[in-house]
N, C-alpha and C positions, 0 to 999 in steps of 0.2 A: 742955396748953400746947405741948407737941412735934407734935401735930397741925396746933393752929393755925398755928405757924413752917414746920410742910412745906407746907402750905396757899399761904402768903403768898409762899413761897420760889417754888410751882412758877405762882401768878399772877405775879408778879415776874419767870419767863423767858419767859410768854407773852405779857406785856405789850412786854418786850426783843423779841421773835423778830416781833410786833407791826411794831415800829417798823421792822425791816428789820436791826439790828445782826449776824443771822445770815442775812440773806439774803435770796431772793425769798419771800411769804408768798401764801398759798391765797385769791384774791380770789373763790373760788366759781366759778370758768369753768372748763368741761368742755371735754377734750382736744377736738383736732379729729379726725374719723375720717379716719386712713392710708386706708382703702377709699376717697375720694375722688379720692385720686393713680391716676395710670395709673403703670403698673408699666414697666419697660424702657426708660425714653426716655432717660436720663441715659447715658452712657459711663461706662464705672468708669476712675476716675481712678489713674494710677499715683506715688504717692508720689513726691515729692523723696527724692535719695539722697544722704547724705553718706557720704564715707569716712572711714571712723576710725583711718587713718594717712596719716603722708605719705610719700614716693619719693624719697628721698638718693642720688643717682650710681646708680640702680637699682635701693637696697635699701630695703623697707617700713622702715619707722621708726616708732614713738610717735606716732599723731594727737593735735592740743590740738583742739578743739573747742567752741564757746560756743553753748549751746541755749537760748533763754529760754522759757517761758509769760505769752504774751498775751492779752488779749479783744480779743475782734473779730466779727465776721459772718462765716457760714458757711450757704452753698447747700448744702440736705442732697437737694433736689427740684428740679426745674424751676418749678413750678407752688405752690414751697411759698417765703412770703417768707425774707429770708435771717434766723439763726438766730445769738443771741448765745450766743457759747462762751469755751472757754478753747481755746488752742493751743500745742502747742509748736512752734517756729521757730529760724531763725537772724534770723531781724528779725521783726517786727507783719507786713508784707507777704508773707512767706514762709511765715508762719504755717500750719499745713494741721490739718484732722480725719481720719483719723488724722495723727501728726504725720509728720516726716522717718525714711525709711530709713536706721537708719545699718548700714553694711559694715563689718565689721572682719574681721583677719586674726589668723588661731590666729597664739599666740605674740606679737603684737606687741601694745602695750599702747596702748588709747585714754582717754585724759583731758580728761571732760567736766563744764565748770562749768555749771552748772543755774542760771538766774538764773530771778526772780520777777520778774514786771512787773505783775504783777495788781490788781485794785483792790480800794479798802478793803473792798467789801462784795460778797457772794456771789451770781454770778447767778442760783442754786437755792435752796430751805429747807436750813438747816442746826441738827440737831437740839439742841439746848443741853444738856440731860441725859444726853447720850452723854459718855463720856470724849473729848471735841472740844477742841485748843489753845484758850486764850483770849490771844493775844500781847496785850500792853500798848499796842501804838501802833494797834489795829485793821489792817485787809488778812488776803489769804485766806493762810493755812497751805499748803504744799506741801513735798515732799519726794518725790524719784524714785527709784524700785527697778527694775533691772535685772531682769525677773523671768527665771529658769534661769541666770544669770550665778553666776561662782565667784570673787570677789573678798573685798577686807579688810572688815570689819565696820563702817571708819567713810565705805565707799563702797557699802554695801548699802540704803541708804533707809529706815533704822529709823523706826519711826514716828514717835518721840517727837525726830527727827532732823529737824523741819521749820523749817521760815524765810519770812520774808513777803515783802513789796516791799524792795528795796534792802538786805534783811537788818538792817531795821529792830527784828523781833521773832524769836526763834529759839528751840528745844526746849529742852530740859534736856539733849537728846545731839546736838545739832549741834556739829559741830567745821568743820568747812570748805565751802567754796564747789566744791572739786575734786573730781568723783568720780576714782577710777584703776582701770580695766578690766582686768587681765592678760591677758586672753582667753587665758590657760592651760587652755585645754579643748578638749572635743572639737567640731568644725565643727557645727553646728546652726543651727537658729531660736528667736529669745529675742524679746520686748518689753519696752519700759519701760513705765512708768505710775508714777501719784501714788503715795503710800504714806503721808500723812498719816492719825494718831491719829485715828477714828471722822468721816472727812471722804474717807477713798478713792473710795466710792458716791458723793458727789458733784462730785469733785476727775475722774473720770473720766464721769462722765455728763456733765460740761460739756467734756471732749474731751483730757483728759489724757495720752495712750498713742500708744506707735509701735513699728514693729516694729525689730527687729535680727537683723542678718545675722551669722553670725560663719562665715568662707571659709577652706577650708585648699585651697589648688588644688594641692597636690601627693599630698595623698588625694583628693581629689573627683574632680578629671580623670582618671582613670583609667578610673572609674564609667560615665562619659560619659551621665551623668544630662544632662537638658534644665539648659540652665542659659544664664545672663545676660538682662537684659530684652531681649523682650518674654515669654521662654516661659520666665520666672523671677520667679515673683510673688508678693509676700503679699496674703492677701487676709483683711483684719482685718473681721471680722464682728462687728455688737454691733445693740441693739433701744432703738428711742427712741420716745415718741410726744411731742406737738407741739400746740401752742395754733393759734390761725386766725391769728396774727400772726407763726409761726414758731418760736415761743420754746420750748426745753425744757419740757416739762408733767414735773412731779413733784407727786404726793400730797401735804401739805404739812400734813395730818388724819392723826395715828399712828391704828392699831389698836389702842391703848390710851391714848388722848390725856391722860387724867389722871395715866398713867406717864411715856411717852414723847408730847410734842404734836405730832411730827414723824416719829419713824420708822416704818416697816414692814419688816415682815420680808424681801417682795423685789420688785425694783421689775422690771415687765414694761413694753414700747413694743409698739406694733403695728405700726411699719412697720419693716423689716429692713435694715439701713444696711450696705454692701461698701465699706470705702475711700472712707466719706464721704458714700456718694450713696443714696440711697431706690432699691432695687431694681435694679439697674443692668445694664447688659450688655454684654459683651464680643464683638468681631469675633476669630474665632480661626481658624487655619491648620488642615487636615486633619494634625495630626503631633501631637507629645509635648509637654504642657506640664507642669510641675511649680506645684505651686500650694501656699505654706506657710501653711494656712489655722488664724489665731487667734480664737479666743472671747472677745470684748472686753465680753462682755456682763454686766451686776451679775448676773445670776440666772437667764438664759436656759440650759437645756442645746438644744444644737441635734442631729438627728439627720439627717445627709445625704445626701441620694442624688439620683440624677439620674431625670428622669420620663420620661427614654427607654432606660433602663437601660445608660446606660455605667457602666463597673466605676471604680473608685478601685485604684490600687496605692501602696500605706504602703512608703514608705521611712524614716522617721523618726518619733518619738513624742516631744512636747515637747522638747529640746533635744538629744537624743542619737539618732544613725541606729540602725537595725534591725540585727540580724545581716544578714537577705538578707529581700527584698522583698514582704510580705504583697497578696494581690488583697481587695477587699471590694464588695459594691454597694450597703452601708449601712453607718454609724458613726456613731459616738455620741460630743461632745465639749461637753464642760464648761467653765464659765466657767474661762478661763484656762488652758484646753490646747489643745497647739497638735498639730494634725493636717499632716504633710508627706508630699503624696500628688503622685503621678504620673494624668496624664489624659491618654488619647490619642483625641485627635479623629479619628482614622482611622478608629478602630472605630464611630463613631457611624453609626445608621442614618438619620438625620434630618440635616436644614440647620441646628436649634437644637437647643439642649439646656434644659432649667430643673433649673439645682441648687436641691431643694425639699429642707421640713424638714419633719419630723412628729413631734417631741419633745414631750410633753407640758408645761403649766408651770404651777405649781412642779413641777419633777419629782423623783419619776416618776409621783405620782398626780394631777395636775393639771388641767383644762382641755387639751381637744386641740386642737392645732395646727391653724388652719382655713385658709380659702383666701386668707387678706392674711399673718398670717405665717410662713405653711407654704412661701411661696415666698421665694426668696434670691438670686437673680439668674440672668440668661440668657446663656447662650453661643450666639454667631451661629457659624457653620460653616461655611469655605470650600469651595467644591462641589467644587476640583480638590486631590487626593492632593498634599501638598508633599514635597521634599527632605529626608531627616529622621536627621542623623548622628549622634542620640542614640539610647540604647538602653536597656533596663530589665535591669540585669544580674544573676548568677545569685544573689551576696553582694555585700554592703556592704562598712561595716568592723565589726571584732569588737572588741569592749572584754572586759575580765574577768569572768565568768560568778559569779553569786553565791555566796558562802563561808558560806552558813548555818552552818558546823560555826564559823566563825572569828569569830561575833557576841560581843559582848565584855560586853553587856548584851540583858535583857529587859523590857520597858516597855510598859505597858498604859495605853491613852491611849483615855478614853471624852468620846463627845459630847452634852453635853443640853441642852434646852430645856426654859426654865422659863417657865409659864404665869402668868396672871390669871385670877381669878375667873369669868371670862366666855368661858376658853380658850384668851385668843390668848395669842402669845408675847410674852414680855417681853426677854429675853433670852438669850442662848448662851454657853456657855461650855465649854471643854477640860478636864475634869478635874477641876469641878467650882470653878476658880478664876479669877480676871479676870485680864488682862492685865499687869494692875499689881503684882499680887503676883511676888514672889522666882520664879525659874525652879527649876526643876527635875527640868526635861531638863539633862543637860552631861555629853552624851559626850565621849569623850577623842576629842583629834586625831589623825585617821589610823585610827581604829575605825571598825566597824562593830556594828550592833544591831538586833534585831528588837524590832519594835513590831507591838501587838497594838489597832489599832484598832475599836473597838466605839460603834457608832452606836445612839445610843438614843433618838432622834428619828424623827419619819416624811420626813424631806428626804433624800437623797441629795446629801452634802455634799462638795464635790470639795477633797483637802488638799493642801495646798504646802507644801514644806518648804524654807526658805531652806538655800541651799548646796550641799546633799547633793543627791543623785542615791539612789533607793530601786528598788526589784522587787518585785513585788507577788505575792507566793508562794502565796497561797488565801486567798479568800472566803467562810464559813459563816455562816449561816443560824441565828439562836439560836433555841431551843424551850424554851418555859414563856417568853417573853420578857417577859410582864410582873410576873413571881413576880422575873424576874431583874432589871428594872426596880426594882421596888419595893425589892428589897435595897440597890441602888447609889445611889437615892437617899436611901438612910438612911446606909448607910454608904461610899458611894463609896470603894469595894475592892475590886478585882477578882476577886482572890485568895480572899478572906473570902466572896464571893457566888458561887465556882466556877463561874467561868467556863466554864471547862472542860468541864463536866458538861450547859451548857446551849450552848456553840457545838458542838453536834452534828448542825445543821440540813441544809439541801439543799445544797448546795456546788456555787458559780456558778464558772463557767469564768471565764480572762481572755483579752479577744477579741487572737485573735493578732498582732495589729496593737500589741497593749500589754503585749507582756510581752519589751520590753526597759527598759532602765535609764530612768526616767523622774521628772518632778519634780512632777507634780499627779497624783492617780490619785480615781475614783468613790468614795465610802463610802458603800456601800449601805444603806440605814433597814432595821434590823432586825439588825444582820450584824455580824461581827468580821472585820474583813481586814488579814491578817498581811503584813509587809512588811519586808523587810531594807534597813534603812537605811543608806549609805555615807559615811561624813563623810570620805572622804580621796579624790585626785582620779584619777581613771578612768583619764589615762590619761600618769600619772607613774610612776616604779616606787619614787622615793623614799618613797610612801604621804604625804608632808607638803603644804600647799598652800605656793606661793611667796610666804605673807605671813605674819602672823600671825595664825589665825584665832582665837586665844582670844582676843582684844583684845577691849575696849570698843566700842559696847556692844554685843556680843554680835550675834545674829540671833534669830529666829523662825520659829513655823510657825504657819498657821491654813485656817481654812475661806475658798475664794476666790470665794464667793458675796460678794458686797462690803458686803451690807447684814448679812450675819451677822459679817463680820468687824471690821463699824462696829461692832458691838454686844458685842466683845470674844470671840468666837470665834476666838482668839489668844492664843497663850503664847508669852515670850519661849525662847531656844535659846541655852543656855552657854556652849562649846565649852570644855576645860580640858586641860591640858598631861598 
């Protein structure tokens, strides 16, 4: 009888998912091929920028801010019709993909209310059997996270913190319409994006995310890094592919349709979106540009380099600057890490440049990178040397060097994936538990902790950790891994299946470019990579945050592949007194 009622249950969301109640549904029509588009023709557009404060008799002050998310049309090509999305805006008209830059200044606080305007129904598949809001009045779920931001927990984006149109339907942890920013941190580059319960993959595939600026000019200028537009740019990178009518193409046939009738594991596009536009390319001056390049992508890792071999120089690593300045002429950057690199067009030997990819996907063992979206956009060259009063200097700024001896706990945090009979994945989860269950991570406020991450999957799964800032101390390589394997899924225990005994493998460096304080780092398939985690803020000396971070409800950390973290590759994050 319990057959027949699961049976009936999971006809009963496909006949719903059918009707359109969760979204766009799979009418059988194959993507249209990206290889059709000519490549370069588009200019990369420069975001709208708002300021996240405002200027009282000459002194920054607290920005209010109102952002909503719209649907609308969106030109992602020339040559490709325009393309329904979601956007975030200050009005439907202003709306943009990615959305607005917003600037804020260390120290000063910006407060931003997050409206919905969206419509009742989703303009992608949305999978039913995922832990996905069902609000009462119908309209899509959203909810926005600051990602690398260091704020109070009831302006962090918790998932289960989401709201529909007019706040008609709301989570079980919404509390208000007002996020509050402190920007009590160190200057860096952050983005926002959706963060709704098993609905992020498609809340950000339909164009949910925009970058953020956070400015301290009285460290910065010193530096005399390239800086303000035009030779100060983000350049938000993600992979879409596209119907002959324009419309986002997603899969809409799970890998296990009788489990899941909708999800997969990770969703890839083939044509390479910079700031909106298919391929795009930039007019640039022979001098110094700084370029804060994010990975918007659900699952793409992208790996960089230029195909006339100018160098990259790393000034910063997801949210926090370098000690002093790394050179590279390839890098590797994960969904939702952000790479802030200096380019100087002087040194190029050529009138263009093509910043190409050659990451594999899924990565690392994937399908190779081919000739649609192995490229990423082109830099045009101005032929005469410009004026050029910035400079690449010898240090940055320096934050507090990791206190290994001063870790207050130790915590072994393993990743798996659980199969169907036929192999594919079902599901993901941290520790062997869903999202839903009781936390228990909760470090003390102002500690710090080493975590021993242990990947027991063949993905290469990139972690975030809401709030804290971590270092990632050494990478091993397990041996006997599936003797070690077979233990922890019996008894998922670290400890009890000696770890220890079997992370004694080859030991991966970390590229220098990454081993300052950071908020997303690689977990390499196969490996345990050890990492000191910082719950208290970088660069206070009171050790406390300026709010209360044990509050309600709490934070998180999870895998930022977006389709695993639908899938509850996510545990909630304590914080306790």
């Amino acid at each position: 009888m319990a057959a027949m009622e699961m049976a009936l249950f999971f006809l009963m969301l496909l006949s719903l998912a059918v009707e359109g109640v969760w979204g766009g549904s799979d009418d059988g029509e194959r993507p249209f091929s990206a290889s059709k588009l000519e490549m370069f023709v588009d200019e990369l557009p420069n975001m709208p920028r708002l300021r996240g404060y405002e200027v009282e008799d000459g002194v920054p002050v607290a920005g209010n801010l109102t952002i909503g998310m719209y649907e609308k049309t969106w030109k992602f090509h020339r040559d490709l019709p325009a393309t329904r999305v979601f956007a975030f805006g200050t009005s439907k008209e202003a709306a943009t993909v990615p959305g607005p830059t917003i600037e804020a200044l260390q120290g000063v606080p910006t407060h931003v209310t997050w409206t919905n305007h969206l419509p009742s129904r989703h303009i992608l598949p949305w999978d039913p059997t995922l832990s996905a809001p069902r609000p009462r009045t119908g309209g899509v779920p959203t909810v926005v996270h600051l990602h690398g931001g260091v704020h109070p927990p009831h302006s962090d984006g918790h998932s289960l913190a989401w709201f529909t149109s007019s706040f008609s339907s709301t989570g079980p942890q919404w509390s208000r319409p007002t996020f509050s920013y402190p920007n009590a941190q160190p200057p860096g580059s952050l983005w926002y994006h959706d963060h709704a319960m098993a609905l992020t993959r498609v809340n950000l595939l339909a164009g949910l995310f925009g970058a953020y600026s956070l400015l301290a000019p009285a460290l910065e200028s010193p530096l005399r890094l390239p800086s303000a537009p035009p030779f100060d740019l983000p350049l938000v990178v993600f992979d879409r592919s596209f119907l002959s009518d324009g419309s986002i193409y997603m899969n809409s046939t799970g890998n296990n349709p009788n489990i899941h009738p909708q999800w997969q594991p990770e969703y890839f596009g083939d044509a390479i979106i910079v700031n909106g536009k298919a391929w795009p390319f930039l007019a640039v001056h022979r001098r110094r540009y700084r370029f804060r390049i994010i990975n918007a992508s659900n699952a793409r890792f992208f790996r960089f380099f230029f195909a006339n071999g100018l160098r990259f120089v790393h000034v910063a690593s997801d949210s926090v600057y370098l000690p002093r300045p790394v050179s590279s002429k390839k890098f590797l950057l994960a969904p939702s890490e952000i790479a802030d690199v200096i380019v100087d067009f002087s040194q190029s030997p050529t009138d263009s440049a093509i910043l190409a990819n050659d990451a594999p996907y899924p990565y690392p063992s994937g399908d190779p990178a081919d000739k649609i979206n192995g490229q990423v956009m082109k830099f045009v060259i101005g032929r005469q040397r410009e004026v050029d009063s910035s400079r690449i200097p010898e240090s940055l700024l320096r934050y507090p060097a990791p206190a290994v001896h001063q870790a207050a706990e130790t915590r072994y945090i393993t990743m798996y994936e659980y199969e169907s009979a036929t192999g594919e994945p079902t599901r993901l989860y941290l520790n062997g538990k869903s999202f839903m269950e009781p936390a228990t991570e909760t470090p003390r406020e102002g500690s710090s902790e080493v975590w021993h991450v242990i990947n027991l999957t063949d993905d290469n799964h990139p972690l975030h950790i809401h709030l804290a800032v971590f270092v990632v101390l050494e990478q091993r390589e397990l041996v006997d891994e599936d003797r070690f394997k077979d233990c922890m899924m019996k008894l998922n225990d670290a400890i009890k299946c000696r770890v220890d005994d079997h992370a004694m493998g080859r030991r991966y460096s970390v590229p220098p470019y990454e081993r300052g304080w950071k908020n997303v780092f690689k977990m390499r398939p196969g490996c345990v990579t050890k990492i000191l985690v910082r719950f208290s803020p970088l660069d206070l000396e009171t050790g406390k945050h300026p709010f209360n971070s044990t509050d309600e409800p709490g934070y998180v950390y999870h895998c930022h592949i977006l389709d695993h973290e639908d899938n509850e590759m996510m545990r909630p994050l304590k914080l306790i007194h």
